[in-house]
C-alpha positions in Angstrom: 207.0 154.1 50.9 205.9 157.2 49.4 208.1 160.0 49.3 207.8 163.4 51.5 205.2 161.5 53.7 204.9 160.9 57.4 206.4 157.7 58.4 205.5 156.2 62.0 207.7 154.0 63.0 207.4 151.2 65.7 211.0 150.6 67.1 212.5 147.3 67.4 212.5 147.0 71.0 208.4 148.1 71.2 205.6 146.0 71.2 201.8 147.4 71.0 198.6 145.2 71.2 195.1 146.3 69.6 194.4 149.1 67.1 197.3 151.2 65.5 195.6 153.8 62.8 198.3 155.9 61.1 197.2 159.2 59.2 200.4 158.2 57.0 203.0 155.2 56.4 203.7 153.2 59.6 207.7 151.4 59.3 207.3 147.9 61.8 210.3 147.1 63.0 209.1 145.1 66.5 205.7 143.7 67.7 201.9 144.5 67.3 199.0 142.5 67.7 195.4 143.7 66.8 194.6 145.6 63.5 196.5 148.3 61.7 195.0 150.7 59.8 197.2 153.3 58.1 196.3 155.7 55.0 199.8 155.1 53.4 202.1 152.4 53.0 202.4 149.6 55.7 206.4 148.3 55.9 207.6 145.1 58.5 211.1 144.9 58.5 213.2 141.7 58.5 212.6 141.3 62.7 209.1 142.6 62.9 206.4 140.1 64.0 202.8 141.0 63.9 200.0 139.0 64.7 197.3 141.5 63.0 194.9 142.5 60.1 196.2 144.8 57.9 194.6 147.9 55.8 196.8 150.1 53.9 197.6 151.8 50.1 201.0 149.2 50.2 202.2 146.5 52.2 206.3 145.6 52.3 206.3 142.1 54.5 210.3 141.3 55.4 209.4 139.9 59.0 206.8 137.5 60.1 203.4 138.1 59.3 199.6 136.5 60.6 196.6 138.3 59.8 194.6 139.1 57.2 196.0 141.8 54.1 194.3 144.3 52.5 195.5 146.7 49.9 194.6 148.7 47.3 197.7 148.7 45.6 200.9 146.5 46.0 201.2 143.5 48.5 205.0 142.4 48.4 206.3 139.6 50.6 210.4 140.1 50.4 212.9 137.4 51.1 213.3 135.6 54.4 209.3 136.8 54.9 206.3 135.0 55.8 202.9 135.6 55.6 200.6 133.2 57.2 197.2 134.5 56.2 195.2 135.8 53.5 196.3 138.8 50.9 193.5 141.1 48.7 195.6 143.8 47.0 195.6 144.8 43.1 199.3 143.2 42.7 201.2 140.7 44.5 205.1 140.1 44.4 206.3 137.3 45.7 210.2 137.2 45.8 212.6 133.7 46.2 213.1 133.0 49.7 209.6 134.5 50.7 206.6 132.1 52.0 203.6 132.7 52.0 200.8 130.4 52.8 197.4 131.5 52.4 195.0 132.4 49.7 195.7 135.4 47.4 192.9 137.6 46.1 193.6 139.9 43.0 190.8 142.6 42.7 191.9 144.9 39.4 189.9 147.2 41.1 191.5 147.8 44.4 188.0 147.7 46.1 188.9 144.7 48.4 186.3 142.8 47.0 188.2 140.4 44.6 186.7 137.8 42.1 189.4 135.3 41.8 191.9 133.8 44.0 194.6 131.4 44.3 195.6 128.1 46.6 198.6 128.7 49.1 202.0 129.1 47.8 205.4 128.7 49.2 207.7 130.5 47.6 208.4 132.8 44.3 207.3 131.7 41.4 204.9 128.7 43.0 201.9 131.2 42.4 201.8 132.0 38.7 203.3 127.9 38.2 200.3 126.5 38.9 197.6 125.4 36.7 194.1 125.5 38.3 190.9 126.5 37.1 189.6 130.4 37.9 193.7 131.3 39.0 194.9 134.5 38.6 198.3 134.5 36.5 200.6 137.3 38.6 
C-alpha cells in the first residue's frame, strides 16, 4: 500500500454487503459483498472473503476472492489466495500456492480496456507456461 496514505480497514469480525468507496486504501480482513471502489490500493488478507467487483490503483489478494478485478496498476494474487473471476490490471503476479481461475487481461495502458488475454490458470508459473495464440507472456 502506498505509504503516508489513509488505510480503511474492515476488521476480521465485520461483514458489509453492497457499495464500499474508499477516498484511499481499504485493508479486508473479513466479509463484503457488492462492489468496492477505492482510489488507492485494495488489500484482502489471508481470512478475508469477498464476493465483489473490484476497482482500485492495486489489488493484494491473500483471502478468497469472486468478482471481477480492475486495476490500473498491479494485480497480485499471494499464496494460499484464490481468485475466482476475471483480472484487467497492467501487471499480474501470480505467486506458488496462489489459484486463480479466470481470464487475465493485460492492458499496457492501465485504461481497463485490454487487447489480449489469457485462459484460466491455477497456480504460479501456469500463466506465462502456456503456449496459445494472442497470450500475453507475464
Amino acid at each position: 500500500m502506498a505509504e503516508n496514505a489513509e488505510v480503511t480497514v474492515v476488521g476480521t469480525g465485520a461483514r458489509l454487503e453492497g457499495n464500499v468507496v474508499s477516498a484511499g486504501s481499504l485493508r479486508i480482513d473479513g466479509q463484503v459483498k457488492g462492489q468496492i471502489n477505492a482510489d488507492g490500493d485494495v488489500a484482502l488478507s489471508p481470512q478475508s472473503q469477498v464476493d465483489a467487483d473490484i476497482r482500485a490503483q492495486n489489488v493484494s489478494v491473500a483471502g478468497r476472492f469472486k468478482g471481477n478485478i480492475v486495476v490500473k496498476g498491479k494485480a497480485h494474487l499471494a499464496r494460499g489466495g484464490r481468485i475466482d473471476g476475471n483480472i484487467t490490471s497492467k501487471t499480474l503476479v501470480v505467486e506458488e500456492g496462489g489459484v486463480f481461475h479466470g481470464q487475465s487481461v493485460m492492458d499496457a495502458t492501465g485504461s481497463g480496456s485490454g487487447s489480449a488475454s489469457t485462459p484460466a490458470a491455477s497456480g504460479a508459473g501456469s500463466v506465462k507456461d502456456q503456449k496459445e495464440p494472442n497470450q500475453v507472456k507475464v
